[in-house]
C-alpha positions as CSV (number, residue, x, y, z in Angstrom):
1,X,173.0,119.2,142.6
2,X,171.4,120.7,139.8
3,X,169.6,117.9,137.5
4,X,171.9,118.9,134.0
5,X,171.2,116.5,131.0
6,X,174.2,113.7,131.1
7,X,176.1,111.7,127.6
8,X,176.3,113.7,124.5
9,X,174.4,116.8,125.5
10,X,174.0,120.1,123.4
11,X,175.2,123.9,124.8
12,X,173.5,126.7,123.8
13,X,175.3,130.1,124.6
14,X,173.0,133.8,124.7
15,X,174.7,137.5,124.3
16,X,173.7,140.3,123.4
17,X,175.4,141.7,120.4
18,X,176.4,145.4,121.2
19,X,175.6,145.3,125.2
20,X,178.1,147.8,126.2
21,X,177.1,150.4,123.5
22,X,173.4,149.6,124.4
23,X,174.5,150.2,128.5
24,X,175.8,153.5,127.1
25,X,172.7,154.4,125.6
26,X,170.3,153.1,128.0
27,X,171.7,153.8,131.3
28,X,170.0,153.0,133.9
29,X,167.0,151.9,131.7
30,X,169.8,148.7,130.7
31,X,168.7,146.7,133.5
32,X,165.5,146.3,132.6
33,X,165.7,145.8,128.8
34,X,168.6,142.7,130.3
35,X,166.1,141.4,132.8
36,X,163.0,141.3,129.9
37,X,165.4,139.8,127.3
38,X,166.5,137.3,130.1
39,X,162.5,136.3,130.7
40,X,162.0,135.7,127.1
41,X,165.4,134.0,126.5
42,X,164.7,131.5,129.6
43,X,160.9,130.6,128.9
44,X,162.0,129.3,125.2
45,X,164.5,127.4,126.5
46,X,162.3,125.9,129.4
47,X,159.8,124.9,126.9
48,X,162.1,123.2,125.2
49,X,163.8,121.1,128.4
50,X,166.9,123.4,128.7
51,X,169.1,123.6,131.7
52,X,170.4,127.1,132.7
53,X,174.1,126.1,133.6
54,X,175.3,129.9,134.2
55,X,174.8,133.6,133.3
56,X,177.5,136.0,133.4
57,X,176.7,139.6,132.1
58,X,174.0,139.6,129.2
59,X,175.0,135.9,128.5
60,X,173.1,132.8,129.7
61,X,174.9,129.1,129.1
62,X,172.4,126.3,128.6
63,X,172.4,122.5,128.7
64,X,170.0,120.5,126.6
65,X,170.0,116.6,126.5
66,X,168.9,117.0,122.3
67,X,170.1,119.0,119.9
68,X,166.9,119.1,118.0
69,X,165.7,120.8,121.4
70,X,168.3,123.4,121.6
71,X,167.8,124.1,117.6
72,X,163.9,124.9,118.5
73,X,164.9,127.0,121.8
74,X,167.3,129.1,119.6
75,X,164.5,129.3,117.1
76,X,161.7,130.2,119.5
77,X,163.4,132.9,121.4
78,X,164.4,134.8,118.2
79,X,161.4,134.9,117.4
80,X,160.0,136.3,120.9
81,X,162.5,139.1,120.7
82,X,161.6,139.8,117.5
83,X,158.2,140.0,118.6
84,X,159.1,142.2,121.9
């Protein structure tokens, strides 16, 4: 069993605006711009104490027990990707 925060937890959901135009562009290239944004998107959230519950396509659905954490997450990994 996965150890997911428990009592009034916060969700944070990921996607990537405009994935299937990008998959058009990018071809085969997609798959690696996905996994580097998924690297980025996942090391903010585990500095911040987030639980990955579940990907599906470009998204990635995460648990964290505060809010305040899942605010600075959101906030950190923007500003990776800007950055990238």
């Amino acid at each position: 069993m996965r150890d997911l925060p428990t009592g009034t937890i916060t969700l944070l959901f990921t996607d990537i605006e405009g994935s299937t135009h990008l998959l058009q562009q990018l071809g085969a290239h997609y798959a690696e711009l996905l996994t580097e944004c998924r690297d980025l998107l996942r090391a903010a959230f585990h500095t911040y104490h987030g639980h990955e519950v579940d990907t599906q396509g470009d998204a990635i659905f995460t648990a964290f027990a505060r809010a305040s954490d899942a605010l600075s997450a959101a906030v950190a990994a923007q500003r990776k990707l800007a950055l990238h």
